[in-house]
C-alpha positions in Angstrom: -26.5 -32.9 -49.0 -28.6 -35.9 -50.1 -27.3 -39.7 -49.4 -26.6 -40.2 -53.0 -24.1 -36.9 -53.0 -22.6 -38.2 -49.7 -21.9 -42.0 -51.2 -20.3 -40.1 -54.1 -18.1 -38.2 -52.6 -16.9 -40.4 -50.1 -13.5 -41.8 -52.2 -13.3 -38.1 -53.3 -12.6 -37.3 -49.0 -10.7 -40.7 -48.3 -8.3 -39.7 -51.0 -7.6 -36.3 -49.6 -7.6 -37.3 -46.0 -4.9 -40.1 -47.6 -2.9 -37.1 -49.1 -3.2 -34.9 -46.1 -1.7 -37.2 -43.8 1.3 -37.7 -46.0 1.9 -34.8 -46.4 2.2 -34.4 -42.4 5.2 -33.4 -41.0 5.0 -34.6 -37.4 3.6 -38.7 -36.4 -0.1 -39.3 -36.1 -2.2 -41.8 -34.1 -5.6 -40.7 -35.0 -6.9 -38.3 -37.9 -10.9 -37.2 -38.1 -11.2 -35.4 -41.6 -15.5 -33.7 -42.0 -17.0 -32.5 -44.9 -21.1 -31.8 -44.3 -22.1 -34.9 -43.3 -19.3 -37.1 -44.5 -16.6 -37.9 -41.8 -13.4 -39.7 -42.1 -11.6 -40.9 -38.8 -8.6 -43.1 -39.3 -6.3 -44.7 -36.0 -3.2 -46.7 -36.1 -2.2 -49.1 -33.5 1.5 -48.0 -33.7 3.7 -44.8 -32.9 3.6 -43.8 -36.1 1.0 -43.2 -38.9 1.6 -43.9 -42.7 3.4 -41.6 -44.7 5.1 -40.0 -41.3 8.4 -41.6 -41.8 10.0 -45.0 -41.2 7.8 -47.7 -40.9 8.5 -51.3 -39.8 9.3 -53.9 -42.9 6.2 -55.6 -43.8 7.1 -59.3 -43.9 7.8 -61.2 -47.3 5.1 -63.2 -48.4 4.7 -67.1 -47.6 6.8 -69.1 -49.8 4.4 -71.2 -51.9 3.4 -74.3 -50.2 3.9 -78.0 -52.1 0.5 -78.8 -53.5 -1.0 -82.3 -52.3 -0.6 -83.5 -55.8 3.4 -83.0 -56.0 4.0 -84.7 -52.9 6.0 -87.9 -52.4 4.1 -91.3 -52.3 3.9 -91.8 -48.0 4.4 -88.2 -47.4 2.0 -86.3 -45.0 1.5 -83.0 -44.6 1.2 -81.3 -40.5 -1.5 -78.6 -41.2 -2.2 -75.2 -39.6 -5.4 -75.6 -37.1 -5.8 -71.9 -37.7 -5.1 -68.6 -39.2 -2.2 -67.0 -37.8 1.8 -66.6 -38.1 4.1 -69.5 -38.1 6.9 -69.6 -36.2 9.8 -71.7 -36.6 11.3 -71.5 -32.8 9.4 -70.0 -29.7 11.9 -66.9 -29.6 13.6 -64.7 -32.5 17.3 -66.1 -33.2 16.3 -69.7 -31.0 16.8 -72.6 -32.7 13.9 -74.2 -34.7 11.9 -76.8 -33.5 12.8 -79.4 -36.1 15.2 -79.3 -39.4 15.2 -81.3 -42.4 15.6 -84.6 -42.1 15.1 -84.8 -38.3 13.1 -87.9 -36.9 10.0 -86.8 -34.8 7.2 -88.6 -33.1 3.6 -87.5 -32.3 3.5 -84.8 -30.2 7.0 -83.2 -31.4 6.8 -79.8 -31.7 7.3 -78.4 -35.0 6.0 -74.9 -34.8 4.0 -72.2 -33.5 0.9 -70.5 -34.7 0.5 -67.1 -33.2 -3.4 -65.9 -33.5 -4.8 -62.9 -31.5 -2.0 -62.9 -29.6 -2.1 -66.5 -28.8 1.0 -68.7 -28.9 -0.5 -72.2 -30.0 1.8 -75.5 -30.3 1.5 -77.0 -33.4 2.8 -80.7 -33.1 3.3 -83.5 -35.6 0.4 -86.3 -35.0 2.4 -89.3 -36.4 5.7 -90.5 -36.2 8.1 -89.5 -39.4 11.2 -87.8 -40.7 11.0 -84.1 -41.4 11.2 -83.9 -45.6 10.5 -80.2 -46.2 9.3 -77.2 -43.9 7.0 -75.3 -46.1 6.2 -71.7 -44.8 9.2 -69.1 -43.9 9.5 -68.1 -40.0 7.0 -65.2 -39.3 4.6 -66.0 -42.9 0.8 -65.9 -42.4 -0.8 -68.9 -43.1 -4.0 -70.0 -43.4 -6.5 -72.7 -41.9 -5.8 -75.9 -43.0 -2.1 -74.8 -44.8 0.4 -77.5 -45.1 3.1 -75.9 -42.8 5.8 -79.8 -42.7 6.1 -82.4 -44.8 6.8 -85.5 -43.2 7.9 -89.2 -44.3 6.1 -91.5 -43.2 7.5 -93.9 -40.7 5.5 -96.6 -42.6 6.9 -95.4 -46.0 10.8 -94.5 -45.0 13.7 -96.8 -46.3 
């Protein structure tokens, strides 16, 4: 079979190795589907592969962060070094490291970005009053994300 055939008929086997493992009755961890030259191997990290029954919820998407534009006059915005998962406490069900309206000072914690397995602190770098947290507990987020709005010390009444 010529490379051209191959390239073509590639979808054609990822769609039935798709179907096939579906259609399983019984978990899998790894799957290797051939056909000629074209090969399919697929591995999942968990106990179970898709299709094979109950899989764990997929967290809801990030709520949608205040644009930079819509924020108050001498707010600031504590932003995500990194791409990762925010977290509002260190542990499930553990109070969260600030609430609205809470007064903080640099170096207050005000969440956790998990990356690669990594736990990293995220802290405000000014002094304020917590306005607005913007991204649920256990969204992705991106680099540079606004993740708390803060009041300026400066600003505040």
């Amino acid at each position: 079979m010529s490379a051209v055939a191959d390239e073509a008929s590639l979808p054609e086997l990822c769609r039935h190795t798709v179907q096939l493992v579906a259609e399983l009755p019984a978990p899998l961890r790894r799957v290797r589907v051939s056909a000629g030259e074209l090969s399919v191997e697929l591995e999942w990290s968990g106990p179970e592969s898709p299709g094979a029954g109950a899989r764990e919820p997929v967290p809801a998407p990030a709520e949608p962060t205040a644009d930079p534009a819509d924020r108050p006059p001498g707010s600031y915005a504590v932003r995500s070094p990194m791409v990762g998962t925010f977290y509002r406490s260190r542990e499930p069900g553990a109070r969260p490291f600030v609430e609205v309206g809470q007064e903080v000072s640099a170096g207050t914690e005000v969440g956790i970005v998990e990356a690669m397995k990594l736990m990293n602190v995220i802290q405000a770098d000014r002094t304020g009053r917590i306005l607005q947290v913007l991204v649920a507990d256990g969204a992705p987020v991106e680099y540079d994300q606004p993740l708390v709005l803060l009041a300026d010390a400066e600003t505040r009444d």
